[in-house]
N, C-alpha and C positions, 0 to 999 in steps of 0.2 A: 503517979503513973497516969499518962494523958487517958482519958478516958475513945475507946475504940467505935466508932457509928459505922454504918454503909453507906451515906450521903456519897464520899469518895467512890466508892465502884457503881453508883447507879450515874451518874452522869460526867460528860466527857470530860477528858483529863487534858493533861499539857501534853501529851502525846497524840502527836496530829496521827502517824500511822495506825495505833494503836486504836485509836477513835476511829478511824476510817473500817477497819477490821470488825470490833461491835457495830457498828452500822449497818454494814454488809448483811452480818448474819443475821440484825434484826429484821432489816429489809426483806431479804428472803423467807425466814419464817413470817413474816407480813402476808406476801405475796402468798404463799402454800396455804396457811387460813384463806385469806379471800378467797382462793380458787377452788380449797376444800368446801367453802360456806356455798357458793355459787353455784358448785356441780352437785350438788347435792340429792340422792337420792336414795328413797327409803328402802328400795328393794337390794341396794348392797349391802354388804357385810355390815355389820353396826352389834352395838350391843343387845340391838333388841331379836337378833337372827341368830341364831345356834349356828355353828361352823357346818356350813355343807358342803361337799365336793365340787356341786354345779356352779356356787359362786367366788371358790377359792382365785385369786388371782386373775379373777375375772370383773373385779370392780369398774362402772363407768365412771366413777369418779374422776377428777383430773388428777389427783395427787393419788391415785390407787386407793388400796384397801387402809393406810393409816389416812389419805384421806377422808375417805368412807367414817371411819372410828372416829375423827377429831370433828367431822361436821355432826356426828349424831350427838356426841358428847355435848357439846357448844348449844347446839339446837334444842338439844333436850331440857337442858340447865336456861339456859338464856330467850334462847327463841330470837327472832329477829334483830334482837339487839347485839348480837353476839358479830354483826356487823361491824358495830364499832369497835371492837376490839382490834381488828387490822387495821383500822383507818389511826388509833391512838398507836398503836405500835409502828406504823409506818411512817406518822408523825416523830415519835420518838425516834426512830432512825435517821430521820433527816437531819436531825439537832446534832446527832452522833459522827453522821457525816461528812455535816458541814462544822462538827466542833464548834460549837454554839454552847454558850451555857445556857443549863437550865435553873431559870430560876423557882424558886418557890415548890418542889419539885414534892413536897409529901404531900402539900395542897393541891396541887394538879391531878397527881396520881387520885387521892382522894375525890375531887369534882368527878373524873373520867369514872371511877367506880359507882358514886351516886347516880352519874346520871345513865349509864347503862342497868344497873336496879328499876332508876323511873320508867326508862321507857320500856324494860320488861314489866313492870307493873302497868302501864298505861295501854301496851298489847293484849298484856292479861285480862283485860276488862271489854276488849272485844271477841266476836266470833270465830274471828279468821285464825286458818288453822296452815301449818308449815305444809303445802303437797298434802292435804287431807290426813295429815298422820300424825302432827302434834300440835297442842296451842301455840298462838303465834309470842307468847311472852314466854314459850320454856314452863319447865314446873316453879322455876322459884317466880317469875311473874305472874302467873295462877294465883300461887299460894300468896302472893303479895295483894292482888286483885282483889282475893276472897276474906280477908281477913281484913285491907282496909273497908272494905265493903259492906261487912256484918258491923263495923265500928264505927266505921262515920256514915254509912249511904253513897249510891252513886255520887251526888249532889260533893258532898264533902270530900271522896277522895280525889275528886277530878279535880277540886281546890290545893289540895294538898298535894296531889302529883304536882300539879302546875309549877305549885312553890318551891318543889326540889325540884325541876327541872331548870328554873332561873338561877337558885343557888349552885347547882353542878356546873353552869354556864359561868358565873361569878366564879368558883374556883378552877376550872379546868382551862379557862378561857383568858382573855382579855376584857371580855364583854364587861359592860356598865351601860346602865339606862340614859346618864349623860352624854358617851361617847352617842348609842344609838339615836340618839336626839340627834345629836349633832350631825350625821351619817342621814338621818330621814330629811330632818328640817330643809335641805335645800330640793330633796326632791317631793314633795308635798307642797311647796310654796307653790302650785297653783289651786290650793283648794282656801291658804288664806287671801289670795288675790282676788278667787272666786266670792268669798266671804264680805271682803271690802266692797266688791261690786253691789253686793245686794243689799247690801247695808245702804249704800249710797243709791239705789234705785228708790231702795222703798222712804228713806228720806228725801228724794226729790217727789215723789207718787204723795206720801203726806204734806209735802209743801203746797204742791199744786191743788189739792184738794180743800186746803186754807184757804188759798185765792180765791177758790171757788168762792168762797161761804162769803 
């Protein structure tokens, strides 16, 4: 009996309409995160407010009061990073779309998870707070902050964020340090032109100063 995975229903199928369809709906729940995360305010309804009659159905939010609940939720847990989570699923939509295969897809998925943890921990280690009401890294980037922190030192986890910040890039991405090379080198070629020049001044400056002697 062939053995059963989900590989088949996470990414697009031979079925162009059927793709087109997950797409959609991804895109729009895309779209209703982003605009829940953006309008974001602490005086609606949320979990941290008891149901009162003054703010029933009166949320500013743009996605209303399930708006209101999915930005507190997101914010609470994640903190700023919770940003990318529309931008990876709107992405994902597009694949779906455009019926694109995904490759490499638990690795991806995987990179996109680390590197929303890094930069909830990398929040976590600063001040800045969501609209004065909660850390900017969420509680688990706090709790990630606080605990590399007591273990390695400022010093060490800023090394160690850094390092899973290049590795989630390596998996979630394209990126490599060769491609980036490749992508800089042509536009920096005025700082080794710059380089040559001064190489070649100051060996003409020491030549002339032989003649002298």
């Amino acid at each position: 009996m062939a053995e059963r995975t989900w590989f088949p229903y996470v990414v697009p199928s031979e079925h162009r309409r059927i793709n087109e369809f997950v797409g959609l709906v991804l895109a729009t729940l895309a779209i209703l995160i982003a605009l829940s995360l953006v309008s974001f305010n602490p005086d609606d309804p949320s979990f941290n407010i008891s149901t009162n009659p003054r703010f029933a159905g009166s949320a500013t939010n743009f996605v209303g009061v399930v708006g209101s609940y999915v930005a507190d939720l997101f914010f609470q847990t994640w903190g700023f990073s919770s940003f990318l989570i529309p931008i990876f699923l709107g992405v994902y939509a597009f694949y779906w779309l455009a019926s694109w295969p995904v490759k490499h897809f638990w690795t991806r998925f995987f990179g996109m998870i680390l590197m929303t943890v890094t930069l909830a921990g990398s929040l976590g280690m600063s001040s800045f707070h969501i609209r004065d009401h909660m850390p900017a890294g969420g509680l688990f980037g706090a709790m990630l902050a606080e605990n590399l922190q007591r273990a390695l030192n400022p010093a060490g986890t800023v090394v160690v964020l850094l390092a899973s910040l290049l590795v989630s890039l390596f998996l979630a991405t394209t990126f490599s340090f060769s491609s980036a090379i490749v992508f800089l080198k042509p536009r920096f070629h005025f700082v080794s032109v710059l380089a040559e020049r001064w190489a070649e001044r100051k060996a003409r400056t020491a030549k002339s100063e032989t003649d002298r002697k």
